[in-house]
N, C-alpha and C positions, 0 to 999 in steps of 0.2 A: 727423246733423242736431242742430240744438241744441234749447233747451226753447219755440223759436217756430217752427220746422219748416226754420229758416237754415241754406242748406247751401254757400254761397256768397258769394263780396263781390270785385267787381272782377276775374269769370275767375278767381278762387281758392278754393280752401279755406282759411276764414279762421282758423283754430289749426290749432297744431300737436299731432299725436296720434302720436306713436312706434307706440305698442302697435297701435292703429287702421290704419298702414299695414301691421305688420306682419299682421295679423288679412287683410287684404283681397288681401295678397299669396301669404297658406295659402291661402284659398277659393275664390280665381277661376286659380290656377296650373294651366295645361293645359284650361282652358277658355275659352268663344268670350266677350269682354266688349261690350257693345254700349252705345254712347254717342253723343251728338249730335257734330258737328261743333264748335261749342263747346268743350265740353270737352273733345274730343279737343285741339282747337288749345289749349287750358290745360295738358295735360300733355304736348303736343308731339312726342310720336315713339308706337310701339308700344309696348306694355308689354312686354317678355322674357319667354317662355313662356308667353304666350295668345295667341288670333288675335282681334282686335280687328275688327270690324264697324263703321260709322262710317255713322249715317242722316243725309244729309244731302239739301236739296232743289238745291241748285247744281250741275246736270252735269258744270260742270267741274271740282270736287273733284277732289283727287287726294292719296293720303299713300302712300307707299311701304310694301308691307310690311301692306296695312291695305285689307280689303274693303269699298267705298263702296255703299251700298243708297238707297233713298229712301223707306221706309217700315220701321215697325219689323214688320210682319208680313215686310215681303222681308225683313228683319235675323232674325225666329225664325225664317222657313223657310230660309234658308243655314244658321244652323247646323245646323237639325235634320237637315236634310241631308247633313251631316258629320259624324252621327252624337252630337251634343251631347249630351250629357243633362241639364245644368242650366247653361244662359247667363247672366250677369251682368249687369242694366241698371244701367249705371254714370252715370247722368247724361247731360244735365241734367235740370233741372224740367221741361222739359216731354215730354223722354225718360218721365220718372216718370211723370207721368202719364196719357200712351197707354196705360202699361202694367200699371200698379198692377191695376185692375179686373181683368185676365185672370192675376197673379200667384200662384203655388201657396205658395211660401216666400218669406221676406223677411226678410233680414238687413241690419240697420239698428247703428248706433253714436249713442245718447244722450249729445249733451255736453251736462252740464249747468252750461252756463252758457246765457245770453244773448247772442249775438253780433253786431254790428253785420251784417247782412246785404241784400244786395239780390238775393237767388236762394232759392229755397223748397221745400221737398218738398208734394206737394197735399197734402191732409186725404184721409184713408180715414177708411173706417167701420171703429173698432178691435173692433166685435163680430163683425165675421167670421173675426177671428182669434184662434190658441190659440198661448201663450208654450208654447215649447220648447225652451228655454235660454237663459237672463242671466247675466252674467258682468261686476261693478264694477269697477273700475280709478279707481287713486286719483291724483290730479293727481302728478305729480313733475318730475324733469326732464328728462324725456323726451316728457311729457304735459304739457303745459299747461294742460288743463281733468281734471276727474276724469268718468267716464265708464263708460257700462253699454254691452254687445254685448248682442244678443238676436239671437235667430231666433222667428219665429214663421211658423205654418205657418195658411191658410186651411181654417175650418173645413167638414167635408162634402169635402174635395179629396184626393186621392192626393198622399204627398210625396215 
């Protein structure tokens, strides 16, 4: 997200962040990612090595390769079902926000810049979490913005 919570512009992610997709392609690899319909149709097929879950309200969805739910409690309870131990809500904003509230850990990418946006992550409350690794990263040519990873975990939760 950038420094006004834009995490989107036009079905896109609007900069480009080398390091950022490499970071999200370690973390979520061999696990369940779950994302709205939306965004799945922005990044258009499954990702290679994860199984992808896809909340959508239209029954007649369909992506090949790609489990379709209609809620995100049916999207945690397929995975966990499968044995998941830590699923990936990959978008969108309003994916986010169903889910933020019920989340243990949260790993997130600050671009700091400002980005023309029309897509947004919600506001949480940052005092119920504790930073548990940052990691800067300096704009280059690979990164177009310069940028911090975090994880941080909710406080009082099992991680």
């Amino acid at each position: 997200m950038d420094e006004a919570r834009g995490i989107g512009r036009n079905g896109r992610i609007p900069w480009r962040l080398s390091s950022d997709m490499k970071r999200f392609r370690e973390l979520t690899m061999g696990h369940h990612i779950i994302v709205g319909r939306k965004t799945f149709e922005s990044i258009g097929r499954p990702l290679p090595g994860r199984q992808t879950i896809i909340i959508t309200r239209n029954p007649e969805f369909r992506a090949e390769g790609c489990s379709i739910v209609r809620s995100v409690d049916e999207a945690l309870n397929l995975a966990k079902s499968r044995g998941e131990s830590e699923a990936f809500i990959c978008g969108g904003s309003q994916i986010y926000a169903e889910t933020i509230g019920a989340a243990q850990r949260f790993y997130f990418t600050l671009v700091h810049a400002r980005v023309e946006s029309d897509a947004f992550f919600p506001e949480w409350d940052e005092s119920e979490w504790t930073g548990k690794s940052s990691t800067y990263h300096e704009a280059d040519d690979r990164d177009e913005y310069s940028s911090t990873f975090s994880l941080l975990e909710r406080e009082g939760r099992p991680g």
